[in-house]
N, C-alpha and C positions, 0 to 999 in steps of 0.2 A: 303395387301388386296386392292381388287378396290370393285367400285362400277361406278352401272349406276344410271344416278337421270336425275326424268321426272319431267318438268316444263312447265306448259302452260301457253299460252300468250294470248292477243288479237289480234293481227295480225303479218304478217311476221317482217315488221321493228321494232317494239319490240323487236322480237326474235333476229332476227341478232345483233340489239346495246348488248343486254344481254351475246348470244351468243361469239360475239368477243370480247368484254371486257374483260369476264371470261374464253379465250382462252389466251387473250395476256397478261393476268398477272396469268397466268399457273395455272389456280385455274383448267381445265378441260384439257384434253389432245383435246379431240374435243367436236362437238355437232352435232346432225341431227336437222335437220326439218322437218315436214309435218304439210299440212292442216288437220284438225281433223273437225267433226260436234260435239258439245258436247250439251248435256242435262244437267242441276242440276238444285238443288231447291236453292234460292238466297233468302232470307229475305221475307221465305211466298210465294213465287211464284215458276214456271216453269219456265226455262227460256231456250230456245234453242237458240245457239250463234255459229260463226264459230268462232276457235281458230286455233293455230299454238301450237301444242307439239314442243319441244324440247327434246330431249336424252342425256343426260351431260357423257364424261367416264372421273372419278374421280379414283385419287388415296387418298382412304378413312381417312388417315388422314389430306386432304385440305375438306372436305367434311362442315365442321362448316363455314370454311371461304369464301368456295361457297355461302352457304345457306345466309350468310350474305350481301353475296355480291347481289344474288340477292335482297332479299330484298329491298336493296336502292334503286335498281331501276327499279323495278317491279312496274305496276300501281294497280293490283287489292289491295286493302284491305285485302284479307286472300290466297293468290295465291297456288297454289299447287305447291310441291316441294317434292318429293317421294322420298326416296334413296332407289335402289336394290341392295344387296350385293355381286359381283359375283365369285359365288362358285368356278369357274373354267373356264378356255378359254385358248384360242393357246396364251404356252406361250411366243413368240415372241408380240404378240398384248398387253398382259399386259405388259411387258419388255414398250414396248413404252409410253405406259398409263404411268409407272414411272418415264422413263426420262421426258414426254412431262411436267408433271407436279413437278418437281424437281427443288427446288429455290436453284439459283444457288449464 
């Protein structure tokens, strides 16, 4: 089984240290980027922020040691970390999601 897992950040260079990190120790086979606008409520307030999403493609049993891996080096205090589970896709594209994250 894979999965997709969404992570937001505060801006791009977070993302990419994140990103390539958890690329070159095979925890994601890849990740996107995009600028995002986000809204939430943060300790009693509104807060409107620009962020940088991320898209992680996991093969679901690295999926815990993603999650932890961001955490360490993630700056927010409660950050989002979403796992999708995906039902189905070309399978040549998960085939690679497996090898890319497959400790060798």
């Amino acid at each position: 089984m894979y999965s997709s897992v969404l992570v937001t950040v505060p801006n791009m260079s977070t993302a990419k240290k994140i990103g390539r990190s958890l690329v070159e120790r095979r925890l994601a086979a890849c990740v996107n980027y995009w600028a995002v606008d986000s809204t939430y409520r943060w300790k009693g307030k509104i807060v409107e922020d620009d962020e940088v999403a991320m898209l992680f493609k996991v093969a679901e049993e690295r999926y815990k040691e993603l999650e932890r891996a961001v955490l360490e080096m993630h700056p927010y205090e409660v950050p989002c970390i979403v796992r999708y589970r995906i039902a189905d896709g070309h399978l040549p594209y998960l085939d690679w999601i497996k090898e890319s994250t497959c400790v060798e």
